[in-house]
C-alpha positions in Angstrom: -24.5 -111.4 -39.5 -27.1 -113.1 -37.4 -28.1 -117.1 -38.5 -31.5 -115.9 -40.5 -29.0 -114.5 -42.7 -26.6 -117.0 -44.1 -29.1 -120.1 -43.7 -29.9 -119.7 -47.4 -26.0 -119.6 -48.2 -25.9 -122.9 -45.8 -28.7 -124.6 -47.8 -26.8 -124.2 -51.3 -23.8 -126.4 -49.8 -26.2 -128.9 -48.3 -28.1 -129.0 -51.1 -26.5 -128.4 -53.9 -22.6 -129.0 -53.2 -23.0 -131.7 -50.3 -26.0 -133.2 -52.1 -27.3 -134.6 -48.6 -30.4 -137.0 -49.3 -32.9 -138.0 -46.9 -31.8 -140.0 -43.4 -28.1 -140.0 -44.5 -25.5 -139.5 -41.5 -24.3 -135.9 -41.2 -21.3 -134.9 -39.5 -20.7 -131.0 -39.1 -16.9 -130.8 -37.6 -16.5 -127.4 -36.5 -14.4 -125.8 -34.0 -15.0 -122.7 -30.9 -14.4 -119.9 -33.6 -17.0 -121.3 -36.0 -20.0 -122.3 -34.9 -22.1 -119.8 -36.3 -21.2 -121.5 -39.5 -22.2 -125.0 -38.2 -25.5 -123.7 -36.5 -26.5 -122.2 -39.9 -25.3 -125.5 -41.9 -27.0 -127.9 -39.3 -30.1 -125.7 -39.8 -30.1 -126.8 -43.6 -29.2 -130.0 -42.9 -31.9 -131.2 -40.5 -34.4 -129.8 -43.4 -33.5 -133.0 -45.1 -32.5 -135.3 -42.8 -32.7 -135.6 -39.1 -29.2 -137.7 -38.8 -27.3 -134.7 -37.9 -24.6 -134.3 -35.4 -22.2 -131.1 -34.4 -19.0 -131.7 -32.6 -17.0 -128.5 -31.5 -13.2 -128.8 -31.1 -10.2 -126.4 -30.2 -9.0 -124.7 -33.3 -6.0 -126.7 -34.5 -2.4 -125.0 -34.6 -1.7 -124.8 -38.1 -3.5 -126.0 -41.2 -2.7 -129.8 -42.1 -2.9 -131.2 -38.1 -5.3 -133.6 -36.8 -8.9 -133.8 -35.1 -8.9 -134.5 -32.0 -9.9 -138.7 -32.0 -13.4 -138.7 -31.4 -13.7 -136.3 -34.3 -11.9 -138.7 -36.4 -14.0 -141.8 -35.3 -17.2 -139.5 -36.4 -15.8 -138.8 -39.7 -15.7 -142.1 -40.8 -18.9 -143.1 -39.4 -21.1 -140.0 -41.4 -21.8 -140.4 -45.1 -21.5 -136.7 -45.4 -19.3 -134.3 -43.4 -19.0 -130.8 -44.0 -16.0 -129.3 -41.8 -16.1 -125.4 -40.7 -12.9 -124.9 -39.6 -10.4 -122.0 -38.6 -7.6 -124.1 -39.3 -7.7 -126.9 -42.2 -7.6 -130.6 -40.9 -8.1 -131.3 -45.3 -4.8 -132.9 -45.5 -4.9 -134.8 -42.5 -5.1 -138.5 -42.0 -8.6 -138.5 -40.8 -9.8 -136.5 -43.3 -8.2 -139.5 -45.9 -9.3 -142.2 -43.7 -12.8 -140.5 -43.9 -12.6 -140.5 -47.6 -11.2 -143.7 -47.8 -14.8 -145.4 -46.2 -16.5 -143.2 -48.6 -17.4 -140.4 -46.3 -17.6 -137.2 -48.4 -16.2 -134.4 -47.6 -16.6 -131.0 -48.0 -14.2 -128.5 -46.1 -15.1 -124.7 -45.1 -11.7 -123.8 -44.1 -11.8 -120.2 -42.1 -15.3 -120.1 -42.4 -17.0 -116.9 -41.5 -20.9 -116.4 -41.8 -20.3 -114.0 -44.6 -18.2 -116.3 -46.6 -21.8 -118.8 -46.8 -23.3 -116.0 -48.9 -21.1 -113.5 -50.9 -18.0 -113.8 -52.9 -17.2 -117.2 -54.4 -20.8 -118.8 -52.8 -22.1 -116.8 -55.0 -20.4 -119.5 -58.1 -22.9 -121.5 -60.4 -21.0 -124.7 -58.9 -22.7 -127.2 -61.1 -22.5 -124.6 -64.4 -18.3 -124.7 -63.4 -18.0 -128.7 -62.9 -17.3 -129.5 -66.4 -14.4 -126.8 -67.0 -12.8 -128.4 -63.3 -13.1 -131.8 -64.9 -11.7 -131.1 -68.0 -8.4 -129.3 -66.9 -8.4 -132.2 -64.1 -8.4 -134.3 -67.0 -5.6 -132.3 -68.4 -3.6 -132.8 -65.4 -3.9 -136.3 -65.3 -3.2 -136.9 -68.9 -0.1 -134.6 -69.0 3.5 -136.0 -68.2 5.1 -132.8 -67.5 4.1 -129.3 -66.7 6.1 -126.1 -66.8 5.0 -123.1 -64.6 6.1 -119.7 -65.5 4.8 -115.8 -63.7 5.7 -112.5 -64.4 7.2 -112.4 -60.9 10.0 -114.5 -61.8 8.5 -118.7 -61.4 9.8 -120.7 -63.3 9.5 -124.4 -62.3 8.7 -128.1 -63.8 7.0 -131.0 -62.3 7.1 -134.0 -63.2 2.7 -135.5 -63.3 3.6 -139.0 -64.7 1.4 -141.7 -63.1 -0.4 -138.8 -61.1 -4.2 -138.1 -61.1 -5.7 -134.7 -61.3 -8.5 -133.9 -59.3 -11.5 -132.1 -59.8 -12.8 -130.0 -56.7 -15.6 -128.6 -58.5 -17.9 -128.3 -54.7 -19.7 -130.9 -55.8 -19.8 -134.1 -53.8 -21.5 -136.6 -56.3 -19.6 -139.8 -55.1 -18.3 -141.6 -52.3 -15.6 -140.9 -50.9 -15.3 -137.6 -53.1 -13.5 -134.8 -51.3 -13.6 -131.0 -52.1 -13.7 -127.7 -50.5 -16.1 -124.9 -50.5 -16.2 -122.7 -52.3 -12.3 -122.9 -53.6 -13.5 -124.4 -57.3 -9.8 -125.8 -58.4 -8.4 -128.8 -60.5 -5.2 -129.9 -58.9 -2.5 -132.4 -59.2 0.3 -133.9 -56.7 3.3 -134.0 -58.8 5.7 -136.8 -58.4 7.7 -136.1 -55.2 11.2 -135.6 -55.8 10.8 -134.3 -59.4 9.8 -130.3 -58.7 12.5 -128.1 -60.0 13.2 -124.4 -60.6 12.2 -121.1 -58.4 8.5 -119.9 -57.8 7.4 -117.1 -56.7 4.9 -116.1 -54.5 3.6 -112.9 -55.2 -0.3 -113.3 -54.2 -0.7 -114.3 -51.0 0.2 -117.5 -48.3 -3.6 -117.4 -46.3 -2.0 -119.8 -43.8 -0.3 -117.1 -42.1 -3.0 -115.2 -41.8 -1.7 -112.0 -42.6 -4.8 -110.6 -43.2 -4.0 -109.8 -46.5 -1.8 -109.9 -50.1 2.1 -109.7 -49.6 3.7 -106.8 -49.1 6.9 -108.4 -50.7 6.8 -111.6 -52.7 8.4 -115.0 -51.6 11.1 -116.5 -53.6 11.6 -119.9 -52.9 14.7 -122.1 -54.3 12.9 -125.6 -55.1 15.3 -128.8 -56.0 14.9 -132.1 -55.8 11.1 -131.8 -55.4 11.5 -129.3 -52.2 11.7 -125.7 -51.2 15.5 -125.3 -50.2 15.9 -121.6 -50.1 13.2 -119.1 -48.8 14.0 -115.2 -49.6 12.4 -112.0 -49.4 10.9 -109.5 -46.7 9.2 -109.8 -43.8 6.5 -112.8 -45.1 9.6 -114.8 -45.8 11.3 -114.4 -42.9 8.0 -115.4 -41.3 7.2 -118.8 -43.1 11.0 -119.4 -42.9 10.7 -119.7 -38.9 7.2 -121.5 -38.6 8.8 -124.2 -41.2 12.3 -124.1 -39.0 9.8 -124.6 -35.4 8.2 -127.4 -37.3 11.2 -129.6 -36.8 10.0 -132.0 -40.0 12.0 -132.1 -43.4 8.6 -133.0 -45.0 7.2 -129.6 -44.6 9.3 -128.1 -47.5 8.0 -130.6 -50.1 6.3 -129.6 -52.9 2.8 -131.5 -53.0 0.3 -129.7 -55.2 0.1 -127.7 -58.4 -3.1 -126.4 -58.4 -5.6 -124.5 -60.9 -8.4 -121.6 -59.9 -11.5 -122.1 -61.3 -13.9 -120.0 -59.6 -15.5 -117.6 -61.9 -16.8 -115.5 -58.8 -13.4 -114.7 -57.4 -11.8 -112.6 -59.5 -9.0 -111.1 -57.2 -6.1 -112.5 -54.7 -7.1 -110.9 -51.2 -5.5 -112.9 -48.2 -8.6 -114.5 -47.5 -8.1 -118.3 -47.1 -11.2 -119.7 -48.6 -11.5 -117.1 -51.4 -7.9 -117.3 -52.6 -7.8 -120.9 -53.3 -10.7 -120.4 -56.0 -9.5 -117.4 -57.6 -10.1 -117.5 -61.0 -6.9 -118.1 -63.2 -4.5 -117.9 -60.4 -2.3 -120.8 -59.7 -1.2 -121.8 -55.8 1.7 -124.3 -54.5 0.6 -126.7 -51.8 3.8 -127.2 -49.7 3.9 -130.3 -46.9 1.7 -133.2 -47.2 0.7 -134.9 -50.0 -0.7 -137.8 -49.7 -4.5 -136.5 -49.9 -4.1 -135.6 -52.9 -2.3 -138.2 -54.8 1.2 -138.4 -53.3 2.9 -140.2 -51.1 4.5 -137.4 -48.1 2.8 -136.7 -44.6 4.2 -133.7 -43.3 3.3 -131.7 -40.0 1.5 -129.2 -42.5 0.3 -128.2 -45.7 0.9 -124.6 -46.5 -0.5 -122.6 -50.0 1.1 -120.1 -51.7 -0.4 -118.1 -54.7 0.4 -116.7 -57.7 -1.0 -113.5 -60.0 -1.0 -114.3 -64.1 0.8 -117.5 -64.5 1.3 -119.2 -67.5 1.1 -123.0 -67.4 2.1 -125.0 -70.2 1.1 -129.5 -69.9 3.8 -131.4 -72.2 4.3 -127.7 -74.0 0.5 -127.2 -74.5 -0.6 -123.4 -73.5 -3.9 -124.3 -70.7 -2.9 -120.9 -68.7 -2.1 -117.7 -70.4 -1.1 -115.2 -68.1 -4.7 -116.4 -65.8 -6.3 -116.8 -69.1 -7.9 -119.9 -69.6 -6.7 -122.0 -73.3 -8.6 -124.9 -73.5 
């Protein structure tokens, strides 16, 4: 798809999800595998404002690692910085430091030119914000929640004290992080308190398997983190990235999260798309602390879920991916 082409998707997350105003700072932090993506975004940016800077970086190792340091220095110093990435630096320390100034942040994890213009681009963001806000709401006013799939999860977390967050792809605050064009409400349970099996029977994008399962994942989760991995051939495979990690921190359970795009109707493998699937529910695994907790791990890994059931302090919000609020 040549630049001409996706420029229009670029200017709807300029415009509309990055909400760029005139002569702010913009950072585009992409990497050597997407910078057809940050051409077509700095093309829409410099429409508005003619603060606009591109840095290129190797392709990190695995989602969750950090920008090189010059990257980091540039994300604190830009008011808005949209990130094009193969690999996710969202849960790294930059990225929260970044936030943290008031930088906001949009990610574009695995971005591809097409992914700027078809499938969950295609959302009416703003027409979605106030269903995001109001199961983030949910989140943050529940104490417990009890997750439950056809496949076989059944696990509880413990939300007291923690906030949910609304990553609607709109950034209309400082400091406001979210990620296009995922649409999700999440919450960082308290660490320690997970409990019970899930199943992954969607997909894990972060191996990039190019697809769905072939077999689900069972993980054994006590004490707040994964401590049994069984299955096929995926399992086995997550079960020896985590192992080459070398870092405890990688099996905790950090996010319980919510699909809210109405544009993404299916789990397919593809990173950015399965986040967003509508009525799905995903497991962050690893770090954290960008989203409300308190771990730093070496990674952040997703899995996904098809028709879960999700019940705050015994209330139904999540019928088998249905929606009951």
């Amino acid at each position: 798809m040549r630049i001409a082409g996706v420029v229009s998707g670029a200017r709807k997350v300029v415009r509309t999800c990055a909400r760029v105003r005139e002569a702010e700072k913009v950072l585009i932090a992409a990497d050597t595998d997407t910078m057809e993506v940050a051409e077509a975004l700095a093309v829409a940016a410099l429409e508005i404002t003619p603060e606009v800077v591109t840095t290129i970086m190797t392709p990190r190792e695995v989602d969750g690692g950090e920008p090189p340091e010059v990257v980091a220095a540039a994300l604190v110093a830009a008011d808005v910085s949209l990130i094009p990435v193969s690999y996710s630096i969202s849960h790294s320390t930059a990225v929260r430091n970044a936030l943290g100034s008031g930088t906001r942040v949009l990610s574009l994890p695995a971005a591809t030119p097409d992914q700027l213009v078809r499938g969950g681009a295609e959302a009416d963001f703003e027409a979605q914000s106030p269903v995001v806000r109001r199961v983030a709401g949910l989140l943050t006013e529940a104490t417990t929640a009890h997750l439950t799939t056809p496949a076989g999860t059944d696990c509880t977390f413990d939300l007291r004290g923690r906030k949910g967050n609304a990553h609607d792809c709109i950034l209309d605050r400082p400091g406001k992080f979210s990620a296009f064009p995922n649409i999700e409400a999440n919450v960082s349970p308290m660490d320690g308190t997970a409990q019970g099996v899930i199943v992954f029977d969607g997909s894990i994008p972060n191996l990039r398997l190019g697809g769905t399962l072939r077999d689900p994942v069972i993980c054994t989760v006590e004490g707040g983190r994964i401590v049994k991995v069984e299955g096929g051939y995926e399992a086995g495979m997550i079960r020896r990235v985590w192992e080459g990690m070398g870092d405890a921190a990688v099996y905790n359970i950090a996010q319980l999260a919510i699909g809210l795009n109405p544009a993404i109707l299916l789990l397919t493998g593809v990173w950015a798309q399965d986040h967003g699937a509508m009525g799905t529910v995903h497991i962050g695994i690893g770090t954290s602390a960008n989203l409300g907790g308190v771990t730093k791990a070496a990674a952040h890994f997703d899995g996904m879920m098809n028709r879960p059931t999700l019940r705050l302090d015994g209330r139904v919000v999540l019928e088998g991916g249905q929606l009951r609020i």
